[in-house]
MDTraj code that builds the backbone (N, CA, C; nanometers):
import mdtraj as md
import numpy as np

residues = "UNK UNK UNK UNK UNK UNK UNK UNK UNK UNK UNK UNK UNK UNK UNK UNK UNK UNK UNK UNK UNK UNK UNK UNK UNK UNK UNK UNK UNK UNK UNK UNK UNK UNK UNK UNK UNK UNK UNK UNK UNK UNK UNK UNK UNK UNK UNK UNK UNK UNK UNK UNK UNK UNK UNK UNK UNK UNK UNK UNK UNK UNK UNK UNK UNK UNK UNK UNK UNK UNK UNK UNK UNK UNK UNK UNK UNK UNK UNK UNK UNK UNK UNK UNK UNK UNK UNK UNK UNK UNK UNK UNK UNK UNK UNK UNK UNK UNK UNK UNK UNK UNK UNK UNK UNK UNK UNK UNK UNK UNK UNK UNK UNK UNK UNK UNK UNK UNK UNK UNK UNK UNK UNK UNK UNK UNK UNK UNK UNK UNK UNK UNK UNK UNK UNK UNK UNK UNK UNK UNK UNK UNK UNK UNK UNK UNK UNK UNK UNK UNK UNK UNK UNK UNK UNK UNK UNK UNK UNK UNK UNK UNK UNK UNK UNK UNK UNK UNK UNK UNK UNK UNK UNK UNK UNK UNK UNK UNK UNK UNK UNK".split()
xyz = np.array([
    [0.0841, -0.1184, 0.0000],
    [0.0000, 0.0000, 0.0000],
    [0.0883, 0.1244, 0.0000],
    [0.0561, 0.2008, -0.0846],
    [0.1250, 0.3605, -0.0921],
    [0.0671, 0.4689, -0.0103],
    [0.1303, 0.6046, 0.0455],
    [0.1195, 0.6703, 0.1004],
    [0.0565, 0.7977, 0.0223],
    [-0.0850, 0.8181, 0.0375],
    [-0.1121, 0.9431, -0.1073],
    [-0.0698, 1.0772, 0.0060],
    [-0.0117, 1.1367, -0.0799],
    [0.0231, 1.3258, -0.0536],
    [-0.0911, 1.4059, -0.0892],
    [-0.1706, 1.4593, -0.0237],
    [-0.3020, 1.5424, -0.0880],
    [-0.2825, 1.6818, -0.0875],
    [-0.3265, 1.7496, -0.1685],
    [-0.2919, 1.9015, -0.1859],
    [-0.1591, 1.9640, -0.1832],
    [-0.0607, 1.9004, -0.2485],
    [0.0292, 1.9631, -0.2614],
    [0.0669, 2.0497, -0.3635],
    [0.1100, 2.1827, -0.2980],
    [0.1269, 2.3127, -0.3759],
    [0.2567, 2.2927, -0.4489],
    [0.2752, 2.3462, -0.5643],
    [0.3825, 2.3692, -0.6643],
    [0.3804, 2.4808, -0.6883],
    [0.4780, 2.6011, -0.6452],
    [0.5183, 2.7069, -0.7049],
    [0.5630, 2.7469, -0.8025],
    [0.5743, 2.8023, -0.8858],
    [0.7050, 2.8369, -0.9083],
    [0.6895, 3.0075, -0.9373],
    [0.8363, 3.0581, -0.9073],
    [0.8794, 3.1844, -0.9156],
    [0.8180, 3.2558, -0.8360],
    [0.7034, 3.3843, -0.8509],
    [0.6723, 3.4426, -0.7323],
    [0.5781, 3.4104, -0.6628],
    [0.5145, 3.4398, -0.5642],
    [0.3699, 3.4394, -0.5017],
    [0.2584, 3.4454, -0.5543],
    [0.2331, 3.5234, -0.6708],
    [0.1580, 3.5892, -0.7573],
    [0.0784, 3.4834, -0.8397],
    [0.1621, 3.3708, -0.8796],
    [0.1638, 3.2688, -0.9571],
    [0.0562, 3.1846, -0.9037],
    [0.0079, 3.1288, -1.0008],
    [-0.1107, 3.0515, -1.0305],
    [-0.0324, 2.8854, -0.9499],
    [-0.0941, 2.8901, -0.8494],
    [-0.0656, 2.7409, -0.7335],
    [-0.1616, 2.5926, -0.8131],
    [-0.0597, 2.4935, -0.8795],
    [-0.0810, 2.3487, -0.9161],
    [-0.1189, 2.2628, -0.7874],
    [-0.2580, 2.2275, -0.7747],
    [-0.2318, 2.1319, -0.6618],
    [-0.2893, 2.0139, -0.7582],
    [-0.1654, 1.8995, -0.6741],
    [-0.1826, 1.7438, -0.7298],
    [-0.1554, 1.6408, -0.6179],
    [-0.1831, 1.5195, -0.6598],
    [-0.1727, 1.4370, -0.5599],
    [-0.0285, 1.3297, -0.5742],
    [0.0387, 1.2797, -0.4916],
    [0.1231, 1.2465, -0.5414],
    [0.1546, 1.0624, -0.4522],
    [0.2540, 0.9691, -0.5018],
    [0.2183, 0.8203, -0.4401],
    [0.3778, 0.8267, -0.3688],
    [0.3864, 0.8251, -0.2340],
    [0.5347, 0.8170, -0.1719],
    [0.5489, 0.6066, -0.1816],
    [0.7380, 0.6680, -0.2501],
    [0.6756, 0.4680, -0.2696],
    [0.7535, 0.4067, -0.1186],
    [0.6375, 0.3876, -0.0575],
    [0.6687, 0.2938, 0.0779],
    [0.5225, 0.2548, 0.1185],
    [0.5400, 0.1234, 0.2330],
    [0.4280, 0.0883, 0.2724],
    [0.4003, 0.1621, 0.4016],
    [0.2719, 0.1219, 0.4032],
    [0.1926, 0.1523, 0.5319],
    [0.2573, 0.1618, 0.6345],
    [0.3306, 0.0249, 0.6729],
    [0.3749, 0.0154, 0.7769],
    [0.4883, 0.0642, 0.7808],
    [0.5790, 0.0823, 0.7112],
    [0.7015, 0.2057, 0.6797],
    [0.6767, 0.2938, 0.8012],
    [0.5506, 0.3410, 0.6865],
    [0.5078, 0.5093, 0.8167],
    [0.4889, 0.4669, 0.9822],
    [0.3305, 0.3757, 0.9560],
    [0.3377, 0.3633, 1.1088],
    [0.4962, 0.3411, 1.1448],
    [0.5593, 0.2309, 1.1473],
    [0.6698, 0.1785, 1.2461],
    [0.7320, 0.3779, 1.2819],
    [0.7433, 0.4393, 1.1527],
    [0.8737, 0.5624, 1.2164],
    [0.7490, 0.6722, 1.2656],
    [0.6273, 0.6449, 1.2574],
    [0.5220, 0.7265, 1.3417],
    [0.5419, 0.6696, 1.4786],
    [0.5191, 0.5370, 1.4932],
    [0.5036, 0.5001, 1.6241],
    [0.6636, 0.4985, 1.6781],
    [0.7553, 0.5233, 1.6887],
    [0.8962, 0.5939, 1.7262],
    [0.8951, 0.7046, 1.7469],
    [0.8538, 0.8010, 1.6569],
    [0.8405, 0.9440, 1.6951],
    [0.7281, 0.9624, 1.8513],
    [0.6227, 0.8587, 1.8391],
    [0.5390, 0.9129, 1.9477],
    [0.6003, 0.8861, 2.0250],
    [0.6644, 0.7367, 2.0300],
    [0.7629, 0.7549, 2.1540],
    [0.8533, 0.8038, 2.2128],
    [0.9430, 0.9122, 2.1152],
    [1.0224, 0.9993, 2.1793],
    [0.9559, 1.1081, 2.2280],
    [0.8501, 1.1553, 2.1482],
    [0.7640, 1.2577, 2.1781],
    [0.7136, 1.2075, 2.3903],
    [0.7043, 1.1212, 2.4015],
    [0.6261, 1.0490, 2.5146],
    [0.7972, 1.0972, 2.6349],
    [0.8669, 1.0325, 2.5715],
    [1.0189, 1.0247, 2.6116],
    [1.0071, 1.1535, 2.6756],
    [1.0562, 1.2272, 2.5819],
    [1.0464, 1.3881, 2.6069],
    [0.9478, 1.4482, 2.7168],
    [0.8114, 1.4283, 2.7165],
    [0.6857, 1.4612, 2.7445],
    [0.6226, 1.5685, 2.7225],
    [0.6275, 1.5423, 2.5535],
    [0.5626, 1.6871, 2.5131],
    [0.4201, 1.6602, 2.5100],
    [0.3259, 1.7865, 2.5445],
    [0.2049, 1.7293, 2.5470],
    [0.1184, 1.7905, 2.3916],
    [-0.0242, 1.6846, 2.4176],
    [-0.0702, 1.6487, 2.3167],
    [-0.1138, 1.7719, 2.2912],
    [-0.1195, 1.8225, 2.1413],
    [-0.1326, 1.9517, 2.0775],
    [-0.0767, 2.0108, 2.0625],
    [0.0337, 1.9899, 2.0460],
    [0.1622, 2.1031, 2.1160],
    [0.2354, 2.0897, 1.9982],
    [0.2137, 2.0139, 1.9145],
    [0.3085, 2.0121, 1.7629],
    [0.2337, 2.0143, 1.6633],
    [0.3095, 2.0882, 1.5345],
    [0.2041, 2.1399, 1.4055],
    [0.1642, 2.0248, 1.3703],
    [0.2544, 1.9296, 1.3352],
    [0.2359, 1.8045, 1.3396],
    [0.2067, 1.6415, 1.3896],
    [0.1190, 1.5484, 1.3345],
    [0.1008, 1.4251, 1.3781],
    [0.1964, 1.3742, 1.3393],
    [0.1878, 1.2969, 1.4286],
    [0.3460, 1.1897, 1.4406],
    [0.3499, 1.1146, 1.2802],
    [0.2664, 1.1048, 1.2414],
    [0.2099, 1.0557, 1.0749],
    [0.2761, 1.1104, 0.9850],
    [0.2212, 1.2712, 0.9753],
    [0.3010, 1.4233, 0.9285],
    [0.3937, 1.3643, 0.9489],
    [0.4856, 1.3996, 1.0651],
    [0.5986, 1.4181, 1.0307],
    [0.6793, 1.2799, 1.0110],
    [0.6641, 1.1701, 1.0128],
    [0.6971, 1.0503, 0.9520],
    [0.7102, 1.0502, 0.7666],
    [0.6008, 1.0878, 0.7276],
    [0.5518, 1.1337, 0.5788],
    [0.7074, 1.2028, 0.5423],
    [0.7031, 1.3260, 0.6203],
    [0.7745, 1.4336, 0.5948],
    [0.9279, 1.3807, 0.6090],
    [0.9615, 1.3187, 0.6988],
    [1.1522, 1.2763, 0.6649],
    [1.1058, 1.1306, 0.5844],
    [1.0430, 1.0673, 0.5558],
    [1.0147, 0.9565, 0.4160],
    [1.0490, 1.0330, 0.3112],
    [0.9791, 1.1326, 0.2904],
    [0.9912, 1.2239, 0.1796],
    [1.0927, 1.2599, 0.1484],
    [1.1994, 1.3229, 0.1912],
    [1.3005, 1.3824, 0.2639],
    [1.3716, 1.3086, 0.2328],
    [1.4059, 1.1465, 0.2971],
    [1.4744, 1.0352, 0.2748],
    [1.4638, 0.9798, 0.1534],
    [1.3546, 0.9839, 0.0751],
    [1.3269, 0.8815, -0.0074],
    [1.3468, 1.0019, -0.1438],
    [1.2792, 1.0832, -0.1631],
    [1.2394, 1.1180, -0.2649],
    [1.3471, 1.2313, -0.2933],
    [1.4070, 1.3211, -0.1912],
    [1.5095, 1.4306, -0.2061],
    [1.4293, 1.5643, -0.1677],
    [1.3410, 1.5594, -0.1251],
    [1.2369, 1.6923, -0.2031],
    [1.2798, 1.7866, -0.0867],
    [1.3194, 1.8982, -0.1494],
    [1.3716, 2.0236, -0.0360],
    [1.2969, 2.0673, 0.0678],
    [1.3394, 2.1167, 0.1355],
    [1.2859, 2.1210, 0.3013],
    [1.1517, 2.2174, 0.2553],
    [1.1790, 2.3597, 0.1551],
    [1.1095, 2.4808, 0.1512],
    [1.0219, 2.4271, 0.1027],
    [0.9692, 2.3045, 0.0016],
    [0.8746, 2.2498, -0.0239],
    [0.8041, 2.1660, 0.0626],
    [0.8799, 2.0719, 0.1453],
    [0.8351, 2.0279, 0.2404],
    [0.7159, 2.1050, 0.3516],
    [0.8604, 2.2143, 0.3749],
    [0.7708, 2.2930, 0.5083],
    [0.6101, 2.3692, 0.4072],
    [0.6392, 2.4088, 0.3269],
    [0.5111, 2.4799, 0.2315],
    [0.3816, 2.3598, 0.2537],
    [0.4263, 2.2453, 0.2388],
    [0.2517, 2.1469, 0.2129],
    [0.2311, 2.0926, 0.3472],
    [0.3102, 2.1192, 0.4341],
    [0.2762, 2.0683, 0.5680],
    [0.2381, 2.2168, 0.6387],
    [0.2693, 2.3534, 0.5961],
    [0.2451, 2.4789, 0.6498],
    [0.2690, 2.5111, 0.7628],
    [0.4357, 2.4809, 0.7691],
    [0.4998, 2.5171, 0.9109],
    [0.6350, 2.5858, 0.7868],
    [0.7245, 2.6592, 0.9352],
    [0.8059, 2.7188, 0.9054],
    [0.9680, 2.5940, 0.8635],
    [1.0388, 2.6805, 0.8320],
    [1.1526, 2.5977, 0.7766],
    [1.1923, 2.5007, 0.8559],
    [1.2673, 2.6099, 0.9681],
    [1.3089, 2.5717, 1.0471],
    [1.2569, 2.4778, 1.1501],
    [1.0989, 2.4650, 1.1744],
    [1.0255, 2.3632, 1.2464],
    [1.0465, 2.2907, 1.1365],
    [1.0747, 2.2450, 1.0101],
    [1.0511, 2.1357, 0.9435],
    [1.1969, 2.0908, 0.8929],
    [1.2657, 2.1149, 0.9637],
    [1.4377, 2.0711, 0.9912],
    [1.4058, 1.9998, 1.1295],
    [1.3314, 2.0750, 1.2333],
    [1.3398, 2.0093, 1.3456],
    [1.3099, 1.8987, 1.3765],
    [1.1649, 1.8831, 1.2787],
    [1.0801, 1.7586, 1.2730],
    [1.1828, 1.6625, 1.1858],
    [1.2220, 1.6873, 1.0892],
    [1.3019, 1.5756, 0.9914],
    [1.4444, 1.5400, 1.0767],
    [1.5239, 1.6321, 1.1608],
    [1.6366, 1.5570, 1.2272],
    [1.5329, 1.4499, 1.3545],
    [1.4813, 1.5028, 1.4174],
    [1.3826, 1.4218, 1.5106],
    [1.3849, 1.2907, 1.4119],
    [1.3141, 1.3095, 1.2987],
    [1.3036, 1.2016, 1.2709],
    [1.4011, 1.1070, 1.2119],
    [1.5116, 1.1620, 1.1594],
    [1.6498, 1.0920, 1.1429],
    [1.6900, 0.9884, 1.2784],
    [1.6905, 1.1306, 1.3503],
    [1.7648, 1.0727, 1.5253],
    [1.7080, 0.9552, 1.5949],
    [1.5216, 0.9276, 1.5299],
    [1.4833, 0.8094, 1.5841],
    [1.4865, 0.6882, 1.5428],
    [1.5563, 0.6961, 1.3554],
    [1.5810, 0.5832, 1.3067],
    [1.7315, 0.5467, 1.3433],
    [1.7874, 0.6715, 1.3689],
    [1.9500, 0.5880, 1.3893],
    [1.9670, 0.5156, 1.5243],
    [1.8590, 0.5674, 1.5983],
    [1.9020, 0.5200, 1.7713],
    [1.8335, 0.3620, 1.7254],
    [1.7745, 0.3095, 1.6302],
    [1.7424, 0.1859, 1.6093],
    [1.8732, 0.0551, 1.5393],
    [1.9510, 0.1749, 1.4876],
    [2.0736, 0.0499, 1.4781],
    [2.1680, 0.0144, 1.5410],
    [2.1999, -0.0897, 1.5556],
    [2.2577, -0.1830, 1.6042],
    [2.4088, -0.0958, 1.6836],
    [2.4580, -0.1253, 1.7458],
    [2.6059, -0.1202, 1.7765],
    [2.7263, -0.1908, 1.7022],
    [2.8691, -0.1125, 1.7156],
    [2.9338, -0.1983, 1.6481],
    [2.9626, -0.3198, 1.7171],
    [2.9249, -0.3389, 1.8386],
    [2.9584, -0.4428, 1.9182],
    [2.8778, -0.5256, 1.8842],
    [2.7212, -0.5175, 1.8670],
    [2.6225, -0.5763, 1.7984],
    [2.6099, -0.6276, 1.6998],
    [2.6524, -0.5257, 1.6107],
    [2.6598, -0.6053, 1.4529],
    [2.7707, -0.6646, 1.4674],
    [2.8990, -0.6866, 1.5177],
    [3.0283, -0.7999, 1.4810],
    [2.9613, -0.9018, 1.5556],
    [2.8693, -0.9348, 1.6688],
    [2.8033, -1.0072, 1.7111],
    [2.7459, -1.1244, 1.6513],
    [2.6438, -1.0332, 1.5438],
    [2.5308, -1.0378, 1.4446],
    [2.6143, -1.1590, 1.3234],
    [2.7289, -1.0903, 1.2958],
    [2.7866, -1.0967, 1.1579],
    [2.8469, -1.2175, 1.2321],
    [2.8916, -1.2861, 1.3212],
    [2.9138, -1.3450, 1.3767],
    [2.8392, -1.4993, 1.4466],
    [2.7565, -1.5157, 1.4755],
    [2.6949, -1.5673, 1.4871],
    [2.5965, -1.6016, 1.3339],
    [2.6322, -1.5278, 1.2160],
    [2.5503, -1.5610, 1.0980],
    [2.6781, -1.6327, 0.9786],
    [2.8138, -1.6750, 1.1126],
    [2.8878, -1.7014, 1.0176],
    [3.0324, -1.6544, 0.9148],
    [2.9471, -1.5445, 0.8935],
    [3.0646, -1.4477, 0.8176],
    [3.1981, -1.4313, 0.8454],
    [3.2655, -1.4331, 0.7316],
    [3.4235, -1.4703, 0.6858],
    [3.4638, -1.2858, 0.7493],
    [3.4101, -1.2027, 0.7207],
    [3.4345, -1.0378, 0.6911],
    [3.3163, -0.9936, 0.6980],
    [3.3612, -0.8583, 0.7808],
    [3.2816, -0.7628, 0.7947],
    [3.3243, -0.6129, 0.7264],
    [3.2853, -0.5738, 0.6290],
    [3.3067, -0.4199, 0.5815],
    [3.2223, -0.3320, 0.6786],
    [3.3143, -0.2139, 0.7407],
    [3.2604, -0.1260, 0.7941],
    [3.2729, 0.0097, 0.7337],
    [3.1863, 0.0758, 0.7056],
    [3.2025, 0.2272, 0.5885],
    [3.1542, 0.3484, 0.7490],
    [3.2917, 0.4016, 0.7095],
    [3.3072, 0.5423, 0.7750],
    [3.3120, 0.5193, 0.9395],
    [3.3228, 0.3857, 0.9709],
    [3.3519, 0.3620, 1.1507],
    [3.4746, 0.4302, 1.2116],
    [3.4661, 0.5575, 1.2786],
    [3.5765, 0.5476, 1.3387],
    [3.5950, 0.5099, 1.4768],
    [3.6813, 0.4330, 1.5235],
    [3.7220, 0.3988, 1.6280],
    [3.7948, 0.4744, 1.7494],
    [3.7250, 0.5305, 1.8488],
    [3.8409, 0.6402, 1.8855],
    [3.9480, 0.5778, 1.9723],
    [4.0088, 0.7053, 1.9842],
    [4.1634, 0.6020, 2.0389],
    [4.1841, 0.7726, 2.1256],
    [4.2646, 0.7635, 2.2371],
    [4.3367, 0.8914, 2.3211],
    [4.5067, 0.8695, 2.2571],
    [4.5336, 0.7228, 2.2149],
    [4.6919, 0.7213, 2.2249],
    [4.7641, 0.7257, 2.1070],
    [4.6512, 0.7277, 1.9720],
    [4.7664, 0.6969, 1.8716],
    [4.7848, 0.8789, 1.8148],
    [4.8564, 0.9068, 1.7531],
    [4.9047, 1.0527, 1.7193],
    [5.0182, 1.0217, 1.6470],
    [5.0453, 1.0756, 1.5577],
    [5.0976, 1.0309, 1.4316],
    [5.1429, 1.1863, 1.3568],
    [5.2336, 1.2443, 1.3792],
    [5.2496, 1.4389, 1.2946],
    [5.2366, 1.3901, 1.1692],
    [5.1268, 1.5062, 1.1121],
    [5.1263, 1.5178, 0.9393],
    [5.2375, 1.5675, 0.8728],
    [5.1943, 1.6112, 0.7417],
    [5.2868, 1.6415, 0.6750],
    [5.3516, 1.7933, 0.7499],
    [5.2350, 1.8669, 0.7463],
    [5.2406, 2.0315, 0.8286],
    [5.2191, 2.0153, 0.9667],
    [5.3099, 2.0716, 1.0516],
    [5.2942, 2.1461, 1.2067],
    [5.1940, 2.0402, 1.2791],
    [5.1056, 2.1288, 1.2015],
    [4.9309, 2.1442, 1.2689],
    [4.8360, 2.0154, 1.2120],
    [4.8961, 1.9205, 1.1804],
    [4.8155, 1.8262, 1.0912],
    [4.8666, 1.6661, 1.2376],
    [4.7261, 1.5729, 1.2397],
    [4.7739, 1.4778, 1.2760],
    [4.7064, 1.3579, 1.2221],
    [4.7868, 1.3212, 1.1895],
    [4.7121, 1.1827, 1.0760],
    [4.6499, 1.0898, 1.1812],
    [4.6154, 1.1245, 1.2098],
    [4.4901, 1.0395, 1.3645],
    [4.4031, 1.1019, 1.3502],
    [4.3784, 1.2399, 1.3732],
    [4.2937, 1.3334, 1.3792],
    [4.2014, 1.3215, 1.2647],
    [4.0379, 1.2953, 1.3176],
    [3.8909, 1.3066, 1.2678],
    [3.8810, 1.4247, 1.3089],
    [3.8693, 1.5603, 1.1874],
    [3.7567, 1.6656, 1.2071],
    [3.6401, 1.6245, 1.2300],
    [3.5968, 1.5147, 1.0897],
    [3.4183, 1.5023, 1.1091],
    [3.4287, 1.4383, 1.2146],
    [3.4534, 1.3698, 1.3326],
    [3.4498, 1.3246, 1.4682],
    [3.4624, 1.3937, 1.5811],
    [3.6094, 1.4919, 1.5791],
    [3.6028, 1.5747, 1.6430],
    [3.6900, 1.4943, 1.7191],
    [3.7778, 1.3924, 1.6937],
    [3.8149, 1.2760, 1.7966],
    [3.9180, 1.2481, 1.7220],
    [4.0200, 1.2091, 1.7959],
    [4.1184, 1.0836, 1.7623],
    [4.1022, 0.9505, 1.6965],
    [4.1086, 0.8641, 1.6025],
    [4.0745, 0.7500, 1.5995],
    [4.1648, 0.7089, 1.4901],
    [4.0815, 0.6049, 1.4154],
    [4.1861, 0.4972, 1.2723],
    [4.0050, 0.4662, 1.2527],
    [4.0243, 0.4965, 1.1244],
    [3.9191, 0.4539, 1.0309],
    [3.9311, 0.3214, 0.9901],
    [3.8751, 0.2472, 1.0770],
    [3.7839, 0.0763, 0.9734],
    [3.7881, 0.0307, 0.8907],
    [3.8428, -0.0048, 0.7801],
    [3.7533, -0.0332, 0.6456],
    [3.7186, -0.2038, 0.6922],
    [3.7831, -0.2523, 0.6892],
    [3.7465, -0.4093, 0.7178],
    [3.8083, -0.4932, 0.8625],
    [3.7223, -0.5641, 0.8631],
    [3.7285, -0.6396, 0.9927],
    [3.7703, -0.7714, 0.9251],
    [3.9105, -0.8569, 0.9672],
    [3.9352, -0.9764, 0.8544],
    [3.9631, -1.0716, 1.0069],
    [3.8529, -1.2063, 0.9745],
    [3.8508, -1.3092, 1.0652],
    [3.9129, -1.4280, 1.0413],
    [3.9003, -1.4371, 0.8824],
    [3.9657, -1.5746, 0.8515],
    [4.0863, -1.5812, 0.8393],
    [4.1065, -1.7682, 0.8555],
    [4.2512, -1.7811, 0.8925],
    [4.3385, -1.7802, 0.7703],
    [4.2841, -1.7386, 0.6614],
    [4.3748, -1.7133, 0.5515],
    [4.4080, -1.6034, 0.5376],
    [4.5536, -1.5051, 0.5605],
    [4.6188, -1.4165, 0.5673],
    [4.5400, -1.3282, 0.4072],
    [4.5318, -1.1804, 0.3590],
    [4.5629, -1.1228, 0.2655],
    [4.6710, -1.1248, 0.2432],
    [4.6937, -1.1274, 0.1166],
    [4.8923, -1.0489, 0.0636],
    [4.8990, -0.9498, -0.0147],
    [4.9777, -0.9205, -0.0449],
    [5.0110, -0.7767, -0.0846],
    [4.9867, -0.7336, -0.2438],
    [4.9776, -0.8680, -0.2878],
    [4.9699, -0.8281, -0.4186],
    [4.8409, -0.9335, -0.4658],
    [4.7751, -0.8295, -0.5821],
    [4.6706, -0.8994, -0.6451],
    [4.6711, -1.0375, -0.7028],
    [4.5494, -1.0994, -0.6832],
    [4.5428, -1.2507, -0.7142],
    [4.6389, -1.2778, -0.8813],
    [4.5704, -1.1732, -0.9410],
    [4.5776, -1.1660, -1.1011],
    [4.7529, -1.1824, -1.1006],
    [4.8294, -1.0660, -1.0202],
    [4.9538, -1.0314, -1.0693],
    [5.0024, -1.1837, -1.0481],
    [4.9856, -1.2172, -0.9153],
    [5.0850, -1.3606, -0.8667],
    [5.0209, -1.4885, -0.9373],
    [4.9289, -1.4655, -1.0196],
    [4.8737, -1.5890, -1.1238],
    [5.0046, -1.5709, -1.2383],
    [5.0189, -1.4351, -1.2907],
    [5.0766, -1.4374, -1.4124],
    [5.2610, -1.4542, -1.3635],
    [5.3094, -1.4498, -1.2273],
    [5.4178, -1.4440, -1.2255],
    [5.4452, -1.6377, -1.2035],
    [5.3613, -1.7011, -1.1653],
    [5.3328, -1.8575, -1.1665],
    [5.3248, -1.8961, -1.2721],
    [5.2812, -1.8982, -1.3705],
    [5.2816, -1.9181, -1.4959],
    [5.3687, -1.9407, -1.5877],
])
top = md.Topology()
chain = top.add_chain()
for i, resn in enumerate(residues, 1):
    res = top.add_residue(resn, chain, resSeq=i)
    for name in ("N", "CA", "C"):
        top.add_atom(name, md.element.get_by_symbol(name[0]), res)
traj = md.Trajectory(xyz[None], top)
């Protein structure tokens, strides 16, 4: 089942302009929404904001980071068909980011996971690991090849986690085929 969008306005250029309303199909199911509706109420509950107190139903704003997530569609359009301000419709869409990420796993969890399902390797994209001890001077002064800006932390970036008892080597399968040969 699809999610219909009703009355949504299309601008373009000034105010003045003659407003397109159409209906539109967000492609996810039902339960998509509920599950990240019923998360939002619960942080909402978490929090204890009370009932009425937001432009939006937990529905709304589920719709609204789907949208967001799925489709690309800019916030200023966003906030326009839901008829809140920008900035409440940044608030509502990180809210709603923040309640799908607190749903994944740990890295302790997933090597767990990946673990118990078997797996030879685990690829990890963008894990950093922090560390207080490693420090390493860059090329310049002020540079430390440890040092995460986007972290804000010390660490060594992840790429793979290697379990099996067969070593990597240094050189590609291909090259040491043709030097055997």
């Amino acid at each position: 089942m699809k999610v219909v969008l009703l009355q949504i306005n299309f601008i373009e250029g000034s105010a003045s302009t003659t407003r397109v309303t159409y209906t539109a199909v967000l492609p996810v199911s039902e339960r998509t929404v509920d599950f990240l509706a019923g998360l939002l109420a619960a942080e909402r509950a978490r929090r204890g904001t009370r009932a009425g107190t937001r432009a939006l139903s937990c529905r709304d704003q589920a719709v609204l980071a789907l949208r967001w997530l799925l489709d690309g569609t800019r916030m200023r359009q966003l906030a326009r068909d839901n008829k809140i301000g920008k900035s409440t419709g940044y608030d509502y869409l990180h809210e709603g980011i923040d309640v799908l990420a607190a749903q994944a796993p740990s890295l302790h969890g997933a090597l767990l996971a990946a673990k118990a399902a078997g797996y030879s390797h685990v690829n990890i994209d963008g894990m950093l690991v922090e560390t207080d001890r490693s420090r390493t001077p860059g090329p310049t002064p002020a540079v430390d090849l440890w040092w995460s800006g986007k972290h804000d932390n010390h660490g060594g970036n992840v790429q793979v986690i290697w379990t099996s008892p067969v070593r990597p080597g240094r050189e590609h399968d291909t090259s040491r085929v043709r030097r055997c040969t």
